[in-house]
C-alpha positions as semicolon CSV with decimal commas, in nm:
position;residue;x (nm);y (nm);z (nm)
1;X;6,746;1,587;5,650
2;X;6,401;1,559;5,772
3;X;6,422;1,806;6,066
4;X;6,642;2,027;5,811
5;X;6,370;2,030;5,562
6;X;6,140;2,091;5,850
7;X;6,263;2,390;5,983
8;X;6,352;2,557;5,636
9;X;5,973;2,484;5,533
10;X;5,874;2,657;5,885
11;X;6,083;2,986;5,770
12;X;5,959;2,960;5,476
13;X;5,567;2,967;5,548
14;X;5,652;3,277;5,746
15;X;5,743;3,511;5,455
16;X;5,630;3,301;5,109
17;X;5,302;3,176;5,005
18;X;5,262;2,830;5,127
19;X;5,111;2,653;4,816
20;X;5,467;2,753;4,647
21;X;5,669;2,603;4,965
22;X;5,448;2,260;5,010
23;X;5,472;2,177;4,618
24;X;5,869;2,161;4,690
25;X;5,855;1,930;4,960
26;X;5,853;1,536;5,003
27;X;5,434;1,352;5,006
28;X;5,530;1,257;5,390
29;X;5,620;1,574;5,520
30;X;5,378;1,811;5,297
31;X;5,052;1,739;5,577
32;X;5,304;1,813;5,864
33;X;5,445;2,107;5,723
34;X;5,092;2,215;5,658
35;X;4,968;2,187;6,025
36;X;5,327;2,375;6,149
37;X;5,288;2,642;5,853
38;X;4,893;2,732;6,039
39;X;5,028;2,730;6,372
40;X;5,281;2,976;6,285
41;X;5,005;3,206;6,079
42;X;4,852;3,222;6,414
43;X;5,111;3,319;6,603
44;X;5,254;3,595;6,372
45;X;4,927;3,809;6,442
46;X;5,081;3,835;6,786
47;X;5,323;4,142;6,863
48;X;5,674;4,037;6,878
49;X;5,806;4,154;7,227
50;X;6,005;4,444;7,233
51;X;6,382;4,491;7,174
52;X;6,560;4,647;7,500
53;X;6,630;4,987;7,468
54;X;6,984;5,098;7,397
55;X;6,972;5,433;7,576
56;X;6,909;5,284;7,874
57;X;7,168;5,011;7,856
58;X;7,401;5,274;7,769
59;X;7,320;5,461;8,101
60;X;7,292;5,137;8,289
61;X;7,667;5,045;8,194
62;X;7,804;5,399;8,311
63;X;7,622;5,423;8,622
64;X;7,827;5,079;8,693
65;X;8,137;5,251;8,594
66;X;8,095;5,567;8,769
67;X;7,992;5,329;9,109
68;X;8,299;5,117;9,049
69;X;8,531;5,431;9,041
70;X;8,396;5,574;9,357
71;X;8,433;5,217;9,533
72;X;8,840;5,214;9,432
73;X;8,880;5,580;9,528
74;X;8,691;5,514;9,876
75;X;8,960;5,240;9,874
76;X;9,279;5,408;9,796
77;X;9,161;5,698;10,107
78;X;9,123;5,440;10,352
79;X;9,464;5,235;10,292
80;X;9,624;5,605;10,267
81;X;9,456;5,702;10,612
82;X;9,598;5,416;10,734
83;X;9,946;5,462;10,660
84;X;10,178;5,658;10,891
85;X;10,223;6,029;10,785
86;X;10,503;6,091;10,629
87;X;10,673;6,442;10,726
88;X;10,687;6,734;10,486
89;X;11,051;6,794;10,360
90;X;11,162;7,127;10,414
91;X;11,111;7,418;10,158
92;X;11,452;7,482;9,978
93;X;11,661;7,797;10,020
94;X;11,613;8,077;9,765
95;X;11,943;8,153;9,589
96;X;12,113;8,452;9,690
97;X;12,081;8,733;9,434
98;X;12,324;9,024;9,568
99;X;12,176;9,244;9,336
100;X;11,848;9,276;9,589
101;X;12,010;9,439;9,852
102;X;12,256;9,672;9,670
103;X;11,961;9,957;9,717
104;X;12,118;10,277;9,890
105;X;11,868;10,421;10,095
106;X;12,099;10,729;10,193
107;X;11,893;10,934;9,958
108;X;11,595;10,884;10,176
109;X;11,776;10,999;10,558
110;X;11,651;11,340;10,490
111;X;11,246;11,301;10,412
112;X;11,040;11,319;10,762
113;X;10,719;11,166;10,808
114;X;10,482;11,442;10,854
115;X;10,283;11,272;11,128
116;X;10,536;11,103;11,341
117;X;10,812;11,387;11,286
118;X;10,527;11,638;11,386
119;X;10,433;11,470;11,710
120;X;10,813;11,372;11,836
121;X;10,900;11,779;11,729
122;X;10,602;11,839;11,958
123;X;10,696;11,586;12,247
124;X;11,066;11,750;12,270
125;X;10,970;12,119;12,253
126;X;10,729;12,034;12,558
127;X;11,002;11,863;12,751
128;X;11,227;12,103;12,684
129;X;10,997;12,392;12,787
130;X;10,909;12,157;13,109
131;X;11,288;12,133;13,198
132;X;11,365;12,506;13,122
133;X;11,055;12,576;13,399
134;X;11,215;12,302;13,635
135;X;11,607;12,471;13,646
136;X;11,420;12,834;13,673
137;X;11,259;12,776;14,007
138;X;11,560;12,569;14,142
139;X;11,791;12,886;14,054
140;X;11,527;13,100;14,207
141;X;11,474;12,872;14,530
142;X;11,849;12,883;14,570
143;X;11,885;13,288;14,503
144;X;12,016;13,416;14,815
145;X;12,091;13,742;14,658
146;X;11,845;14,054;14,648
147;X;11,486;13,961;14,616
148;X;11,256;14,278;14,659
149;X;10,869;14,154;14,814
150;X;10,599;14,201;14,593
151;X;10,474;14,467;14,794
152;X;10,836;14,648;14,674
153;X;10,825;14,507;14,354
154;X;10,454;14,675;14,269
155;X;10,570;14,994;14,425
156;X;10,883;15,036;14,205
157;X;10,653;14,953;13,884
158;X;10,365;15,196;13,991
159;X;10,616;15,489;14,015
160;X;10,771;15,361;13,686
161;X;10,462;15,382;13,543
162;X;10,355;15,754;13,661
163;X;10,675;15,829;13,537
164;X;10,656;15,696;13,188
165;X;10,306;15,843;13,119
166;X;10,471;16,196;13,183
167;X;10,746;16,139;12,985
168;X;10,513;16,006;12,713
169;X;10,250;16,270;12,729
170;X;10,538;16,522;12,731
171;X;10,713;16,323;12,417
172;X;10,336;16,363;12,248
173;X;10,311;16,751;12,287
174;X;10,646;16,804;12,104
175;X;10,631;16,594;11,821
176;X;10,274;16,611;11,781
177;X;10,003;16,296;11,727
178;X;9,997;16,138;11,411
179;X;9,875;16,271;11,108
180;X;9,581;16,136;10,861
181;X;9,813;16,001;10,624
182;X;10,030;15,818;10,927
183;X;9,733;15,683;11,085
184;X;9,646;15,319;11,060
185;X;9,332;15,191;10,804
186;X;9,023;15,017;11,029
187;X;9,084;14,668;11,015
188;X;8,808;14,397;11,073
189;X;8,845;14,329;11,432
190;X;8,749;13,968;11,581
191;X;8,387;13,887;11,758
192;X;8,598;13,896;12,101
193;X;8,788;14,172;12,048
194;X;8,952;14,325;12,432
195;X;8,739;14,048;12,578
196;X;8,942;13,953;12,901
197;X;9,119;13,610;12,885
198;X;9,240;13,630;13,252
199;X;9,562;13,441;13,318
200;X;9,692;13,222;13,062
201;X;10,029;13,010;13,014
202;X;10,290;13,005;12,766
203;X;10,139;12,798;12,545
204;X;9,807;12,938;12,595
205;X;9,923;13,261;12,457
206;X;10,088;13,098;12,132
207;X;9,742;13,022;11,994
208;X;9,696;13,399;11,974
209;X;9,978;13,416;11,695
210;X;9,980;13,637;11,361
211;X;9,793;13,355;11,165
212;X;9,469;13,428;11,452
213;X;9,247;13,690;11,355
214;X;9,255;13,770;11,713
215;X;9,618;13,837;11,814
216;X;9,782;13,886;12,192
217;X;10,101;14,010;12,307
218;X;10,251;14,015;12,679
219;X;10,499;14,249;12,820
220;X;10,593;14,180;13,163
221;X;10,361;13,952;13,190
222;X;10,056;14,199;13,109
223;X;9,876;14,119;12,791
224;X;9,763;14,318;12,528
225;X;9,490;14,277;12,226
226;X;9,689;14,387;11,924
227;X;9,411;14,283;11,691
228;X;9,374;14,598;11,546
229;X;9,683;14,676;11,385
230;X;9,720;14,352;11,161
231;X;9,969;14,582;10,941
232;X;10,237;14,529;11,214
233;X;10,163;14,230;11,418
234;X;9,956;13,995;11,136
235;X;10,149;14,045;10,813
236;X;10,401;14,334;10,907
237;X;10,716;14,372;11,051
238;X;10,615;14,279;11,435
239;X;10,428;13,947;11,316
240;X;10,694;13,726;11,540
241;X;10,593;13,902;11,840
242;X;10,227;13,819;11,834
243;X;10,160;13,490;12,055
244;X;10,430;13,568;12,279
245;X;10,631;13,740;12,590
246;X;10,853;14,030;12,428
247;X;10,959;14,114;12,788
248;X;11,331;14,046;12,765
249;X;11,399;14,153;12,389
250;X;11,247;14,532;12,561
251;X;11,515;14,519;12,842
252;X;11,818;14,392;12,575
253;X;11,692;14,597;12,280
254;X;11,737;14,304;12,049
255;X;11,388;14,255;11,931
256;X;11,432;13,937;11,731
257;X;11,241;13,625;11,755
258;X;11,466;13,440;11,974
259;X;11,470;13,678;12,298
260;X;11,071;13,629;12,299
261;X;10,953;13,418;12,600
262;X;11,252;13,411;12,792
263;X;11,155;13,480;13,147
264;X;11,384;13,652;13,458
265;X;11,340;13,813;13,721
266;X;11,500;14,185;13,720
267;X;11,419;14,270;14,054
268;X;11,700;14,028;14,139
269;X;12,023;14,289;14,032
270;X;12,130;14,555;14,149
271;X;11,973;14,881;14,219
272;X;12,130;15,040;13,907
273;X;11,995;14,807;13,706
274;X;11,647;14,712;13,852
275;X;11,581;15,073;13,795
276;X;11,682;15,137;13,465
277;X;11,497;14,823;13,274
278;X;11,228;14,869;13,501
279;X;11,205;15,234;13,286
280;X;11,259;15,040;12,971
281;X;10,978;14,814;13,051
282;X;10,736;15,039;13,200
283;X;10,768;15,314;12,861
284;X;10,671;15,034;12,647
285;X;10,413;14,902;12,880
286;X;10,242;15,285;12,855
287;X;10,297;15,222;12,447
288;X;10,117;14,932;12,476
289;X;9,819;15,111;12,700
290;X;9,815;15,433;12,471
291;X;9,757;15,245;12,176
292;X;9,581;14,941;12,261
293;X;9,384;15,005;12,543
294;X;9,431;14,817;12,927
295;X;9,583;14,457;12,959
296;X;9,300;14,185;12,877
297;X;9,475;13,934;13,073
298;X;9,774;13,830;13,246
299;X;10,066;13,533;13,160
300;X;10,151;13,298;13,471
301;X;10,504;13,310;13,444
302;X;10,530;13,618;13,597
303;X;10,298;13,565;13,924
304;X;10,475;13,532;14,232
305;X;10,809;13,579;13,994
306;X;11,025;13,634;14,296
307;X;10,948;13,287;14,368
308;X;10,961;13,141;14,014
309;X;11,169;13,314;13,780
310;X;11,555;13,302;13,789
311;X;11,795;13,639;13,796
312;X;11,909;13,759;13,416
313;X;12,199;13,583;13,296
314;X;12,528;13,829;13,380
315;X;12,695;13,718;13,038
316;X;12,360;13,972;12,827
317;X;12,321;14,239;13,120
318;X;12,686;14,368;13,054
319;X;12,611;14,326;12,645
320;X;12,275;14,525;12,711
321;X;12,318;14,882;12,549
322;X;11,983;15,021;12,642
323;X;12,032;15,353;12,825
């Protein structure tokens, strides 16, 4: 009861007035509680000591969870690392769905791809052209028939030639030269107009086609600067013959596309015939001079063509209707 009376009387002095609190204690106690009620006055002017601050406990107590996490992952990667691997199963089949490969590409055979098509078009023409050279000089090394030298040869054409230019001038006093409405409009002619190309191949020549402002054509292998008559040989009737050898549609008197560039050697019939499509030749060879001027170059098929060109094929001489 004592130290109970005690303790209430020191809580007391702390918050009441203490002549209220030592009139309601016992005599014997009053001087004690008197001496304990000063000592507390004098330590209540001292600051209490601060409470601990929440925030920080707060962050105290999640830093230790956030530490303890990390420490159990560490732990669950090392006893994984330490266990044997354990193979992947394999990836299950997708289900078949016939409906994915019931596409017909059929309507596709037909459409060519513009580069590749282009080039493998290109690749076989060459070949072809390359294989069509080949067979001519092996049926030309193996001729054993008539083969004029050139010496011959360029004596038969000269006299053709002196020939043709009478018959031509002739042809030109009777029927007269043309008149002003007949004759052809000046066209724009090319910077290298009748410049001399000297001898050229096959495919040389091709470049100089009715689309070029500058167009060639060869008869018997003597080539011509047609430039200025773009009404027949750019955009008129003759346009297929520009770029190319119209030797052999002359002799046949089919003048179509197909009979350009195809090379023999005439010299390699008979007599009979050597001498009459040598005429044919040699009056549009004077054509060609009379209207366009002399040859600006020569084609390289027909150099040395005893040696390289093959005779006509028999099957088109008899079908040939030129006189």
């Amino acid at each position: 009861l004592k130290q109970s009376a005690t303790a209430t009387a020191f809580a007391s002095f702390r918050y009441l007035n203490d002549f209220v609190c030592l009139a309601l204690l016992p005599p014997q106690t009053r001087g004690r509680c008197r001496a304990m009620g000063q000592a507390c006055q004098r330590r209540s002017t001292q600051a209490p000591p601060a409470p601990p601050n929440s925030d920080t406990a707060v962050l105290d107590k999640l830093k230790e969870q956030v530490e303890k996490k990390v420490q159990e992952q560490k732990r669950a990667q090392e006893a994984k690392a330490d266990e044997p691997a354990r193979p992947e199963p394999p990836p299950e089949p997708k289900p078949h769905n016939p409906k994915r490969y019931t596409t017909d590409y059929s309507r596709f055979d037909n459409i060519e791809d513009s580069d590749e098509e282009e080039e493998k078009k290109k690749q076989a023409e060459r070949e072809a052209a390359e294989h069509e050279e080949r067979e001519a000089a092996r049926q030309a090394a193996d001729w054993s028939g008539n083969n004029p030298s050139e010496a011959q040869r360029m004596q038969v054409v000269d006299e053709m030639m002196e020939l043709c230019r009478k018959t031509f001038k002739e042809n030109r006093l009777k029927l007269g030269t043309l008149g002003e409405e007949d004759a052809p409009k000046a066209a724009k002619l090319p910077k290298d107009h009748k410049q001399p190309v000297g001898v050229i191949s096959e495919k040389e020549l091709a470049k100089f086609c009715s689309t070029n402002d500058r167009m060639l054509v060869s008869c018997y292998g003597d080539i011509y600067d047609v430039s200025s008559r773009p009404d027949q040989f750019g955009y008129g009737p003759k346009a297929w013959q520009a770029g190319k050898d119209i030797t052999w549609c002359v002799i046949t008197g089919k003048e179509k596309a197909e009979n350009c560039n195809r090379f023999y050697d005439v010299f390699k019939l008979d007599q009979d015939h050597i001498a009459r499509y040598m005429q044919i030749v040699c009056g549009r060879l004077v054509s060609l001079q009379e209207e366009f001027g002399d040859p600006v170059g020569r084609l390289d098929r027909f150099n040395q063509e005893g040696r390289n060109l093959p005779p006509p094929p028999t099957d088109e001489i008899d079908e040939c209707k030129q006189q």
